[in-house]
VEXFITOR-613515 format. One line per field, with one value per residue (C-alpha): residue in one letter; chain; x, y, z. Coordinates in steps of 0.05 Angstrom, whole numbers, always signed. Example, Ala and Ser with C-alpha at 12.3 -4.5 7.8 and 13.67 -1.06 7.14 Angstrom:
BEGIN
res A; S
chain A; A
X +246; +273
Y -90; -21
Z +156; +143
END
This chain:
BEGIN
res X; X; X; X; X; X; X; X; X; X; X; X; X; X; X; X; X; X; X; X; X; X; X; X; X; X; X; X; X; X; X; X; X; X; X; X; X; X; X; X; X; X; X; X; X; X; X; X; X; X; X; X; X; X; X; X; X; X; X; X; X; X; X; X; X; X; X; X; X; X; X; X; X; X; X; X; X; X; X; X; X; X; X; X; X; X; X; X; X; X; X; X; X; X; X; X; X; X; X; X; X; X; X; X; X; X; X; X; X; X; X; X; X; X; X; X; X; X; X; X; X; X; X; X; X; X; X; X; X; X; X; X; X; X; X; X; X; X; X; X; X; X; X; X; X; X; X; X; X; X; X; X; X; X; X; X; X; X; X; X; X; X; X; X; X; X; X; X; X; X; X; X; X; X; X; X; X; X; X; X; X; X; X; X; X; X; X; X; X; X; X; X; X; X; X; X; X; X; X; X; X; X; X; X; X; X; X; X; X; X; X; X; X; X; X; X; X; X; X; X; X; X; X; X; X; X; X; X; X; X; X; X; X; X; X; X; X; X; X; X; X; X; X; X; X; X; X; X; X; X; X; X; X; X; X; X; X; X; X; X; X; X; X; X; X; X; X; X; X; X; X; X; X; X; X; X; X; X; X; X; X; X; X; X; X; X; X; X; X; X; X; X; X; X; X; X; X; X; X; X; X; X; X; X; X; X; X; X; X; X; X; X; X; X; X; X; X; X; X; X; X; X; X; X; X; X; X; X; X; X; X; X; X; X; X; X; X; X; X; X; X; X; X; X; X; X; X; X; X; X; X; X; X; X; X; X; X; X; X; X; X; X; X; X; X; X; X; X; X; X; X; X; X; X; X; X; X; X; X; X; X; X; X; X; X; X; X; X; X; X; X; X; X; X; X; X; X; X; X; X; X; X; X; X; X; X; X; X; X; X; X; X; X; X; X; X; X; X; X; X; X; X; X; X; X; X; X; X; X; X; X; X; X; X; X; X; X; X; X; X; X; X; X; X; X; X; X; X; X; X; X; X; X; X; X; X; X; X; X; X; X; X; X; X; X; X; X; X; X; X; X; X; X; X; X; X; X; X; X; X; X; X; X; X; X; X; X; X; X; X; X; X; X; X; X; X; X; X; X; X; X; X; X; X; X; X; X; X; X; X; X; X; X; X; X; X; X; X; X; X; X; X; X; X; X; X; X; X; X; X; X; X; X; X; X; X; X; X; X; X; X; X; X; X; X; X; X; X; X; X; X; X; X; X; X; X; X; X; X; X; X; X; X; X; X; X; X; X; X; X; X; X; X; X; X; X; X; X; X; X; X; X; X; X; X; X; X; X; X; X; X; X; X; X; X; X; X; X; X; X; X; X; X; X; X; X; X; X; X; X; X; X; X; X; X; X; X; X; X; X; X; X; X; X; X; X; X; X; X; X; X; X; X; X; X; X; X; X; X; X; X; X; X; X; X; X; X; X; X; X; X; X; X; X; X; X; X; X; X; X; X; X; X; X; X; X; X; X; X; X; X; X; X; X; X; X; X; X; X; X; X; X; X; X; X; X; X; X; X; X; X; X; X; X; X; X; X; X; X; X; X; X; X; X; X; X; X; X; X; X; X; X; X; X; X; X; X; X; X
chain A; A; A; A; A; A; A; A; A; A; A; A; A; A; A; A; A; A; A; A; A; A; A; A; A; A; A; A; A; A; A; A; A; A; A; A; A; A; A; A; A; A; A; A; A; A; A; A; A; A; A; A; A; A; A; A; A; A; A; A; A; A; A; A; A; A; A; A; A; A; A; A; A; A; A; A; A; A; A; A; A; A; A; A; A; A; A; A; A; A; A; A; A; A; A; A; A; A; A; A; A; A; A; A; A; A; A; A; A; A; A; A; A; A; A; A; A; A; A; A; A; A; A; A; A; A; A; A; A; A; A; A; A; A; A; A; A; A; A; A; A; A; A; A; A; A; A; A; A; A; A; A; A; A; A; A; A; A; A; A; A; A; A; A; A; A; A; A; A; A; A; A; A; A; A; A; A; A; A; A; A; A; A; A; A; A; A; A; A; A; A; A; A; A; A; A; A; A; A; A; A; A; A; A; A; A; A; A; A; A; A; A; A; A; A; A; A; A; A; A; A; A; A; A; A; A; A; A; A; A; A; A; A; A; A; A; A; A; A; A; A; A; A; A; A; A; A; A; A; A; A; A; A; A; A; A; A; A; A; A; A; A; A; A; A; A; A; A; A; A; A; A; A; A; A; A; A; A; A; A; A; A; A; A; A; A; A; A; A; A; A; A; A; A; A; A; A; A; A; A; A; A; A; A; A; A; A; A; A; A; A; A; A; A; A; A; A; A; A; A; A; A; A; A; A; A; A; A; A; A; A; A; A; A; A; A; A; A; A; A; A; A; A; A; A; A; A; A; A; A; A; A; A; A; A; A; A; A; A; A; A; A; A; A; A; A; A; A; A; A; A; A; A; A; A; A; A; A; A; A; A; A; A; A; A; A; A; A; A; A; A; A; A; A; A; A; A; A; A; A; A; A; A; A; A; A; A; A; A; A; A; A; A; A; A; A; A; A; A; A; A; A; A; A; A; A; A; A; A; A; A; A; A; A; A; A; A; A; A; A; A; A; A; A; A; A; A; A; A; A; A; A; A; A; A; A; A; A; A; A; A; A; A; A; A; A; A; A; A; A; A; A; A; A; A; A; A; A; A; A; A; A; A; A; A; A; A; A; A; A; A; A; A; A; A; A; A; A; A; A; A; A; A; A; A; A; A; A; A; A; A; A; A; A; A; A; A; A; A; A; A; A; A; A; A; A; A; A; A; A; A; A; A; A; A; A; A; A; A; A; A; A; A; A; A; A; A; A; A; A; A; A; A; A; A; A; A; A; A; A; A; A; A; A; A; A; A; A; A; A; A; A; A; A; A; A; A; A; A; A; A; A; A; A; A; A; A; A; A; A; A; A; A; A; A; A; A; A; A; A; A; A; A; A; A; A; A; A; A; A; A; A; A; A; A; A; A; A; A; A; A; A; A; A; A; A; A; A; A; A; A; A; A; A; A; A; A; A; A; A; A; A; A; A; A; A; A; A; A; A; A; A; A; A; A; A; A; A; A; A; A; A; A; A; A; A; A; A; A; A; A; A; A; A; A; A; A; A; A; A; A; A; A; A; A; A; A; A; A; A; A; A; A; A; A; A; A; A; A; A; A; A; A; A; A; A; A; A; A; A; A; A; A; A; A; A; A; A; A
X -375; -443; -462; -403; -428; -497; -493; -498; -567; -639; -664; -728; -676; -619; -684; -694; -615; -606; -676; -662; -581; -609; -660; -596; -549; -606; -605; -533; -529; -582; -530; -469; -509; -523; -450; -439; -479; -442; -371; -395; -417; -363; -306; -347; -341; -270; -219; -162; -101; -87; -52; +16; +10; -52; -3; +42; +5; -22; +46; +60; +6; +22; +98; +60; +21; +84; +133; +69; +58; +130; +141; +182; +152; +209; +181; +133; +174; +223; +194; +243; +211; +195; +248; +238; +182; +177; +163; +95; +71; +47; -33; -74; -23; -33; -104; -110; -66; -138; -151; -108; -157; -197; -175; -186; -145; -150; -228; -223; -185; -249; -287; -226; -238; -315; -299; -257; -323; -362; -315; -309; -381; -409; -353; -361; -435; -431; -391; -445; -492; -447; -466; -539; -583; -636; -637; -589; -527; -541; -559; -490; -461; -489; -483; -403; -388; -427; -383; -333; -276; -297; -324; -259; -233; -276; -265; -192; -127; -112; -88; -127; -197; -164; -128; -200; -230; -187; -180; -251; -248; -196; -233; -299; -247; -224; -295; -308; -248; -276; -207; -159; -207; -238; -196; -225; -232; -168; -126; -177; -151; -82; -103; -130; -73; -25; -65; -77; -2; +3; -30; +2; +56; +7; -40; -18; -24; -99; -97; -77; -132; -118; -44; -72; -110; -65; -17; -72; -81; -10; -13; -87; -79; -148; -125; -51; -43; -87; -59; +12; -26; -62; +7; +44; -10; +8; +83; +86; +39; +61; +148; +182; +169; +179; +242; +279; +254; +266; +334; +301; +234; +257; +288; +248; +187; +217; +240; +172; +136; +175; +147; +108; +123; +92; +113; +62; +86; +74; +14; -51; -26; -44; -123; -115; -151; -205; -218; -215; -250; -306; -299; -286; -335; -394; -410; -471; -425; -377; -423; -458; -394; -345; -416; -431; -359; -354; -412; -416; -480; -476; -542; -509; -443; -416; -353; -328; -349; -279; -250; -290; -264; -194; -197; -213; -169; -100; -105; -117; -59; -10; -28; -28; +46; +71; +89; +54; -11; -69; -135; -138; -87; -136; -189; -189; -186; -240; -289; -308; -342; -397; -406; -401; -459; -500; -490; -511; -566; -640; -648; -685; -633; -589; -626; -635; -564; -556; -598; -561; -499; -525; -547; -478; -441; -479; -472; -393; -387; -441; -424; -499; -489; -421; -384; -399; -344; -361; -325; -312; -267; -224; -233; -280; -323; -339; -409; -421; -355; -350; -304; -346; -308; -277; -281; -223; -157; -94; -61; -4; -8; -4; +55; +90; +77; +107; +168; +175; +168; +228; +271; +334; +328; +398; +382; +354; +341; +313; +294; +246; +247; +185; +170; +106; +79; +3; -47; -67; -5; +66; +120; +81; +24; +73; +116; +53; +30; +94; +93; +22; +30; +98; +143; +208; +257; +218; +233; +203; +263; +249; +273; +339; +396; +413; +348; +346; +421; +415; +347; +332; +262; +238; +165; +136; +68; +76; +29; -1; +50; +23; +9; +61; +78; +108; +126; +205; +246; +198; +186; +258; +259; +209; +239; +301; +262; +214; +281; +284; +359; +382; +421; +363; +332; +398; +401; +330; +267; +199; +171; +86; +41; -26; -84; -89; -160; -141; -124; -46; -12; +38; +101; +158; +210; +264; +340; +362; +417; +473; +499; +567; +611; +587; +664; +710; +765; +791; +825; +821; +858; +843; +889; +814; +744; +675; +611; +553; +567; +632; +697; +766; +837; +886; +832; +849; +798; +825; +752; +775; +750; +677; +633; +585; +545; +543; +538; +574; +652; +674; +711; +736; +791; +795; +840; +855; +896; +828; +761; +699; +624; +574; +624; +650; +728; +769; +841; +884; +825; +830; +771; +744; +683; +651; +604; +590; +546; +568; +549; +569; +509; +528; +484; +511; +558; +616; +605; +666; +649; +669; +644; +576; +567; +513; +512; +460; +483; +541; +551; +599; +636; +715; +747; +817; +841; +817; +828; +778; +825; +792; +776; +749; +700; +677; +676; +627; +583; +565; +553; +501; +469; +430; +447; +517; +577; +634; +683; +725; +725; +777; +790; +833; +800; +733; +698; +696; +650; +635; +603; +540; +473; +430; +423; +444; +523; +536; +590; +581; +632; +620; +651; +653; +670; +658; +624; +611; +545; +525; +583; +559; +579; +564; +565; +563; +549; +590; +574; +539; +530; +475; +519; +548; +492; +518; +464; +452; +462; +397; +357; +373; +339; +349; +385; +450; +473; +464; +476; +495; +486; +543; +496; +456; +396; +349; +400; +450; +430; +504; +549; +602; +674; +711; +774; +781; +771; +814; +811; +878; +917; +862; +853; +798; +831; +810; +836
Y +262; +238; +285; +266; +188; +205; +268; +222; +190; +222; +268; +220; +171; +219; +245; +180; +167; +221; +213; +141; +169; +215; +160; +112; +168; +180; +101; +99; +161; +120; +54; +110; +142; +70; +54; +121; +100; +37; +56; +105; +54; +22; +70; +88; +18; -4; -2; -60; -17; -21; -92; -101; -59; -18; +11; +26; +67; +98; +126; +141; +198; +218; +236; +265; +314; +331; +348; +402; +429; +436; +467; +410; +407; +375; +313; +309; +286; +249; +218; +159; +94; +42; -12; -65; -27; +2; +72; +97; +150; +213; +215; +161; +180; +256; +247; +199; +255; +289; +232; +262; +316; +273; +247; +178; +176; +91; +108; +174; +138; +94; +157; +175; +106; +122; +171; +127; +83; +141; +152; +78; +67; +139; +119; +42; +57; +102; +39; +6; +53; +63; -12; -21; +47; +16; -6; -61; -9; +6; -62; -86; -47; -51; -116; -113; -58; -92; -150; -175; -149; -79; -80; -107; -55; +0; -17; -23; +28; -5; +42; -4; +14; +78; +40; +14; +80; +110; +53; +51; +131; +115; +68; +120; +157; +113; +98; +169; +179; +145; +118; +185; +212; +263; +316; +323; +255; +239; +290; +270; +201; +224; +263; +210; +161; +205; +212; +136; +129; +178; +139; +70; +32; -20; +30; +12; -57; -62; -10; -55; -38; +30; +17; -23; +36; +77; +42; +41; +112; +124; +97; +137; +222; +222; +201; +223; +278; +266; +207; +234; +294; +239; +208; +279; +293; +227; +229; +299; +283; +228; +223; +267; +227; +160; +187; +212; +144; +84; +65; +44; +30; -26; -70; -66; -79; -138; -161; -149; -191; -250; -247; -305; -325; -380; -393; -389; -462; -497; -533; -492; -428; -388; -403; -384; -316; -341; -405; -352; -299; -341; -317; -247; -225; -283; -344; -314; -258; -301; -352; -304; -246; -313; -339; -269; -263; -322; -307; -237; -204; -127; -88; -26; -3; -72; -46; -30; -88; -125; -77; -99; -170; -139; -109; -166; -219; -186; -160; -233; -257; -200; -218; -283; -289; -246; -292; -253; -263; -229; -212; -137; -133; -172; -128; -66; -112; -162; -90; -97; -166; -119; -87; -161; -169; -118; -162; -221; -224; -206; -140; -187; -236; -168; -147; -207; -209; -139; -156; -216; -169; -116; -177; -199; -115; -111; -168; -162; -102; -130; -194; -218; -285; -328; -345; -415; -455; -489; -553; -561; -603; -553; -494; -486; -425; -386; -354; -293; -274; -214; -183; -131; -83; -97; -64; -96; -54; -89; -32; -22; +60; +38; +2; +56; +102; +58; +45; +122; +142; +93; +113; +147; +224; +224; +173; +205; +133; +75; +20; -27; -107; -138; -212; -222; -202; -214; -183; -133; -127; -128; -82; -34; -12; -4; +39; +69; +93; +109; +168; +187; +195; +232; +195; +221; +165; +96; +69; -7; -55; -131; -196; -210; -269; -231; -223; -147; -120; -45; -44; -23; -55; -115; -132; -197; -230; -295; -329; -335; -301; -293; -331; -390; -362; -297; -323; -347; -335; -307; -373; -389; -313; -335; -383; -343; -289; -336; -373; -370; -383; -360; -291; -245; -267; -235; -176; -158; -146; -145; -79; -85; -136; -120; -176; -186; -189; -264; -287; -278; -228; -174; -168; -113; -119; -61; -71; -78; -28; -67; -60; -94; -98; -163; -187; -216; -201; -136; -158; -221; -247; -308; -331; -336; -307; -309; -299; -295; -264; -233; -274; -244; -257; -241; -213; -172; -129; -85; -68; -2; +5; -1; +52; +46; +106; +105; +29; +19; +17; +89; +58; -16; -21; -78; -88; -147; -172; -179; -185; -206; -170; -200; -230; -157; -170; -108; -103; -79; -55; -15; -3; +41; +39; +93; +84; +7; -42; -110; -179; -242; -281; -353; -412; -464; -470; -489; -431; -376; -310; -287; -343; -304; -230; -184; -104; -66; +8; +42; +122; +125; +72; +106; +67; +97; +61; +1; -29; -56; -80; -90; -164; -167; -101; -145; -207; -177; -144; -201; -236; -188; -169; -229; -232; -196; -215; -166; -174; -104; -65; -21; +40; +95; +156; +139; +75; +41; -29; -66; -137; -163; -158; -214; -214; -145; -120; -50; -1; +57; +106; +136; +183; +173; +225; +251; +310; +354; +381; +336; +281; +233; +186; +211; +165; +207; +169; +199; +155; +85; +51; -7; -53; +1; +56; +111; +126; +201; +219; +250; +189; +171; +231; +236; +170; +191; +222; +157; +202; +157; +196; +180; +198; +158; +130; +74; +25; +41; +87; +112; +160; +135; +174; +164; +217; +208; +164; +156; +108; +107; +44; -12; +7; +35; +62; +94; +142
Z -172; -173; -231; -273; -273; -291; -334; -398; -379; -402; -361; -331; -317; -281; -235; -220; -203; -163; -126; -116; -90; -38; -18; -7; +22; +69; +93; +100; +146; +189; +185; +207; +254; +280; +284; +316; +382; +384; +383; +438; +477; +475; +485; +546; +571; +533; +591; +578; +544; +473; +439; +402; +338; +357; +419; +369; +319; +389; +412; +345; +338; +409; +372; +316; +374; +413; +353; +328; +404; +403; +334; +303; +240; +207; +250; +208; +145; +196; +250; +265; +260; +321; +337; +284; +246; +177; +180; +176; +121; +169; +144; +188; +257; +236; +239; +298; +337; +353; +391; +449; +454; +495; +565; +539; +469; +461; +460; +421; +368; +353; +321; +276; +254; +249; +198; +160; +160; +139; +81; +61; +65; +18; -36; -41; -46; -103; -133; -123; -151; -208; -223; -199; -197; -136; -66; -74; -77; -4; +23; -6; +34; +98; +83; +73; +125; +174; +161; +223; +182; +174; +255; +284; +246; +269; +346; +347; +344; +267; +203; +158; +157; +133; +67; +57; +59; +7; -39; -42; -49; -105; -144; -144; -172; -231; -250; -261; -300; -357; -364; -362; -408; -370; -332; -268; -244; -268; -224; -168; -172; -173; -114; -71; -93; -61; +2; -2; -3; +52; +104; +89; +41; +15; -9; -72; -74; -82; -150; -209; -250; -243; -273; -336; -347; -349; -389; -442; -430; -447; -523; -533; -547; -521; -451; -449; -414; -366; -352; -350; -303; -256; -246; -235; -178; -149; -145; -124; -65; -40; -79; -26; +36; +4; -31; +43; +72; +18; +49; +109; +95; +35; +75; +139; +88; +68; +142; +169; +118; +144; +210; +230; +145; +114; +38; -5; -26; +39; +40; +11; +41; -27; -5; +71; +49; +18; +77; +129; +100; +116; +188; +174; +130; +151; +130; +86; +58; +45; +2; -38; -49; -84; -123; -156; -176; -201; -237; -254; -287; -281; -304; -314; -332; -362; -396; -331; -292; -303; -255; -197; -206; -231; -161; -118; -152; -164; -89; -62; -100; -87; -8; -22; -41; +17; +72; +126; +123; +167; +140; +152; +96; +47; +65; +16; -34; -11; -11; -76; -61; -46; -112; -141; -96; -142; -202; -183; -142; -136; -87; -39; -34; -14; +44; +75; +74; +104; +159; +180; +174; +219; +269; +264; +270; +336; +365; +346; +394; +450; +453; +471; +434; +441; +381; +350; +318; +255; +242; +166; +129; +105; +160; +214; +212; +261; +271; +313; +320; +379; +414; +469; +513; +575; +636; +677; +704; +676; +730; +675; +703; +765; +757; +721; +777; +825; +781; +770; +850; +869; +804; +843; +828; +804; +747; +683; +656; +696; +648; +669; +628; +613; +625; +587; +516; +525; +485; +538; +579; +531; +523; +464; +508; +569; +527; +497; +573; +593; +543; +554; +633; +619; +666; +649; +669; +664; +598; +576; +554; +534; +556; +527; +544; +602; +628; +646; +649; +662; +688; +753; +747; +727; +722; +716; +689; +748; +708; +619; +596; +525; +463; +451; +381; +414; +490; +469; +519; +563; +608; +626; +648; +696; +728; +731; +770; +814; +836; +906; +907; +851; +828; +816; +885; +908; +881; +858; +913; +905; +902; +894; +864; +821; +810; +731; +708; +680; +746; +732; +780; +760; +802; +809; +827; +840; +848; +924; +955; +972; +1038; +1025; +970; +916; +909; +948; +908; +886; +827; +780; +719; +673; +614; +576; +594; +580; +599; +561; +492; +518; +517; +529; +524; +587; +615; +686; +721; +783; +827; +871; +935; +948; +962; +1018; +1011; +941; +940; +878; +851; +838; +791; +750; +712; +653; +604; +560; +498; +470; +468; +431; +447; +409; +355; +341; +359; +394; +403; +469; +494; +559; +599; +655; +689; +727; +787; +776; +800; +779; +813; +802; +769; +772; +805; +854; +906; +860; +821; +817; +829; +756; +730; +707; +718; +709; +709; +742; +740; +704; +705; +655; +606; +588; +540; +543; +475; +437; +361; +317; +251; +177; +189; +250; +234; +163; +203; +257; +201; +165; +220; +246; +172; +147; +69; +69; +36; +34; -12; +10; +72; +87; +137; +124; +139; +114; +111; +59; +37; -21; -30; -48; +2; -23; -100; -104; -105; -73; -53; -5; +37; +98; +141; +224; +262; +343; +353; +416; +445; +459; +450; +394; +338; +273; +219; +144; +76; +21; -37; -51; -107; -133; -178; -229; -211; -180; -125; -105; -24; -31; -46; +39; +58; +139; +131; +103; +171; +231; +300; +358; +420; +471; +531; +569; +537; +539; +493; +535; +605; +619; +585; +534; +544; +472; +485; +402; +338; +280; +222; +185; +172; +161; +232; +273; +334; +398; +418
END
């Protein structure tokens, strides 16, 4: 690639190119090699677990490594997502898989990142280069990957120092191309935007430049069919997998870029990227990167020089608008700052800026000098940002141990809730461990209205429960489970406590084995009931005789006119449950048994026949579906639904039918259309078919008995 950007020059001058390249490749291998010793150091010394989202991408490579050890390659297309997550492209999680080579994966995962720095660093030099033939070229970008931004980066279980590794790749690329005239670089960049795409949706947020070109590149013959190739590369790479998951990956897109939201027309939101970038690429970075854009004066290359502020500015405002912001998304784009760098100052000027960079990069990962806060009218800066390893034991495997030796051997599932979402001790990096240490029946539940229905365990952070934004809930949990006299104390016993490294304590507590039946009564019946989200019409529940050896009800009978779960209303339902553990859960003296319940264990939920009519089922969906409006359901041997889902009208049919081996739900989409469009099945890849598995499972650990299913009638009736 090198060749291709200097074959036009003179001979003396190409020499003196390529002598000055090696010269600069040679100081950049010393800045990597630099880099190298430090994330060794500190995966040596790293010990608190993995945060939120790095946890996440963490378990999701360890899926990646156990579908290939087990042969599934068909995984690797169709991984299902995480709760709540958009799915991931397969790239960055196939690579960080190697990381469980290594008897310390969190740490191992820092030098798949360090590779990602070795490949951001070569390509946005040659950028560089491409602009300024001398020493500058490399002391912009030390200068940049030195930066906070790039080191938080490099030292943490993140997918975007990978985005910023091939965008940069990508724009080497483009600059090469000589705008889709030449062939190689132009199915190179089609290339590299399919593996961009590959390791992450946003990929293609930072590449405007690249589409102007090739728009132009359309209308020229010169640059056609290159073009038209450079595209074909791309789609074919990266179309399939986007194409089997656009159903779901759309809308969680769009429901994940609400969290933590702030409109871009609150306030001066639109310039919380640039304020803050302050902090995360330094103060001096900072200053001189927004000066040389503003005032660009490229030496070399100057028909191409709009791209590098093409590059910065349509990325900042394409982040700027979406309502989540965090400055690792902002960072491809901020990258070429650096080549801006080469335009507009002196080489001097440059390396003094590198050098207070490289200060900066090792202090980040020591930690030798405290941050300093800044106080500024509009933001305050800080200096010397760091964040060094920690040694401490958050005993989060310890804890799972213990919760996996008292898990009943009879119990394939024994969930365990959560009370606490702190940076180094929350329900991701629980889960996360849980898988690594292959405990086969603890699985990590959160806090919900009913504290921890269904969970066996419950494990609690007594004190700092985690940042206030992300904490709701959590706190009257805690008061629910430190109440000496209240239903949990009853029912729920402490099983070990573990000092927290921030002076908190974590607590578990297991359920208690109840010597004598929880009820007085054998049998109740109320004209109307509720508790909770459940409410019921001539309600009647018949408790059979308790079982002292098994400490549960063999079986509960319920039945009732009605009743409404969750604002989904069924019919006549009649109900039998199977080896139950149900308590009353109210507070007080004056408080009736049935007043409040809770369930702790189920074997097996029978419903013996139930009705769920046309209303209630369109009722219940658009109360759960932000956005819908249905205009027409109906059920007569399919399912059938048409309304409008935000701005957009749609129809689909789907089949539901039970299957055996093992019992599940199977929900089957026939058709769907987008206002008059006709959409193809095939466009929901691995989404057309939704499987509910009627066995126990994590959602819901006991087995679901449906003796049949029919939809006929503008009824959906069981059995």
């Amino acid at each position: 690639m090198c060749a291709v950007l200097v074959s036009h020059l003179d001979p003396a001058e190409e020499r003196r190119r390529r002598r000055m390249a090696a010269l600069s490749l040679l100081g950049l291998s010393a800045f990597l090699m630099a880099q190298a010793l430090m994330v060794r150091s500190y995966a040596r010394s790293q010990k608190r677990p993995p945060a939120w989202d790095q946890a996440v991408h963490m378990e999701i490579a360890l899926d990646y490594r156990e579908a290939a050890r087990s042969g599934r390659w068909s995984d690797i297309m169709h991984l299902a997502p995480k709760p709540g997550m958009p799915p991931f492209p397969p790239l960055y999680h196939m690579a960080l898989m190697h990381a469980y080579d290594s008897s310390d994966p969190a740490g191992a995962a820092l030098w798949v990142n360090w590779v990602y720095l070795a490949v951001f660093s070569v390509s946005l030099f040659f950028i560089c280069f491409n602009f300024r033939s001398d020493w500058a070229a490399l002391g912009a970008v030390i200068a940049f990957a030195a930066s906070p931004a790039i080191q938080e980066l490099l030292f943490t279980q993140l997918i975007d120092l990978s985005v910023a590794a091939w965008v940069a790749v990508a724009y080497w690329a483009l600059l090469a191309c000589d705008d889709f005239k030449k062939w190689v670089p132009s199915l190179l960049f089609g290339a590299v935007f399919a593996v961009g795409m590959l390791h992450k949706w946003s990929f293609f947020s930072y590449m405007a430049p690249a589409y102007l070109l090739a728009l132009r590149g359309l209308s020229e013959k010169k640059s056609r069919f290159q073009t038209l190739a450079a595209a074909g590369v791309a789609l074919a790479g990266f179309g399939p997998w986007y194409y089997d998951h656009l159903a779901v990956l759309v809308p969680r897109l769009f429901q994940a870029s609400s969290d933590f939201a702030v409109p871009v027309t609150r306030g001066g939101s639109f310039f919380l990227y640039f304020l803050v970038s302050a902090d995360t690429l330094g103060p001096a970075l900072w200053v001189l990167g927004w000066v040389a854009l503003a005032v660009p004066n490229f030496r070399e290359r100057l028909s191409q020089s709009w791209m590098v502020w093409a590059w910065v500015l349509t990325s900042y405002v394409f982040w700027a608008l979406v309502p989540n912001r965090q400055m690792r998304f902002i960072t491809p784009g901020l990258s070429a700052l650096a080549v801006a760098l080469c335009g507009a100052w002196p080489t001097p000027v440059i390396w003094s800026l590198a050098a207070v960079q490289l200060f900066g990069a090792v202090n980040y990962s020591t930690g030798w000098i405290s941050a300093v806060q800044l106080p500024l009218p509009l933001h305050d800066v800080t200096l010397l940002p760091s964040n060094p390893p920690g040694g401490e034991d958050w005993h989060i495997a310890d804890i799972l141990r213990a919760a996996q030796s008292e898990s009943e051997a009879s119990a394939a599932i024994s969930n365990l809730t959560l009370v606490a979402n702190a940076p180094s001790f929350n329900g991701t990096n629980f889960t996360w461990l849980s898988k690594l240490l292959k405990l086969p029946s603890v699985h990590i539940r959160g806090v919900n209205q009913r504290l921890c229905e269904f969970s066996r365990f419950v494990v609690l952070k007594d004190s700092q429960l985690g940042p206030s934004g992300v904490i709701e809930g959590l706190p009257d949990a805690a008061s629910i489970v430190t109440d000496p006299k209240g239903w949990f104390a009853r029912f729920y016993e402490k099983a070990g406590q573990w000092p927290l490294p921030d002076g908190s304590n974590a607590v578990l507590y297991r359920q208690r084995r109840l010597d004598m039946e929880p009820f007085k009564a054998n049998g109740v019946q109320f004209m109307f009931y509720t508790t909770g989200p459940f409410t019921a019409n001539d309600f009647r529940a018949k408790l059979g005789p308790w079982d002292k050896v098994a400490a549960d009800y063999p079986l509960v009978k319920m039945t009732a006119a009605s009743m409404e779960l969750r604002s989904l209303k069924v019919s006549h339902p009649s109900i039998e449950l199977v080896d139950a553990v149900v308590v009353p859960a109210g507070e007080g003296k004056k408080t009736a048994e049935w007043d409040e319940v809770r369930f702790l264990r189920l074997g097996t939920l029978k419903i013996d026949s139930a009705e769920i009519s046309e209303p209630d089922l369109k009722a219940y969906l658009q109360e759960r579906i932000k956005g819908l409006s249905i205009d027409k359901l109906t059920l007569d041997k399919t399912l059938a639904v048409s309304g409008r889902i935000g701005h957009f009208s749609f129809s689909l049919e789907a089949a539901v039918e039970l299957l055996d081996g093992p019992r599940r739900l199977k929900v089957t989409l026939l058709s769907a259309r987008l206002g008059a469009t006709p959409l193809p099945a095939s466009l929901f890849g691995g989404y057309r078919d939704f499987t509910l598995s009627l066995q126990p499972n994590p959602e819901t650990p006991f087995a679901i008995d449906l003796p049949g299913l029919t939809l006929r009638g503008g009824k959906l009736t069981i059995p």
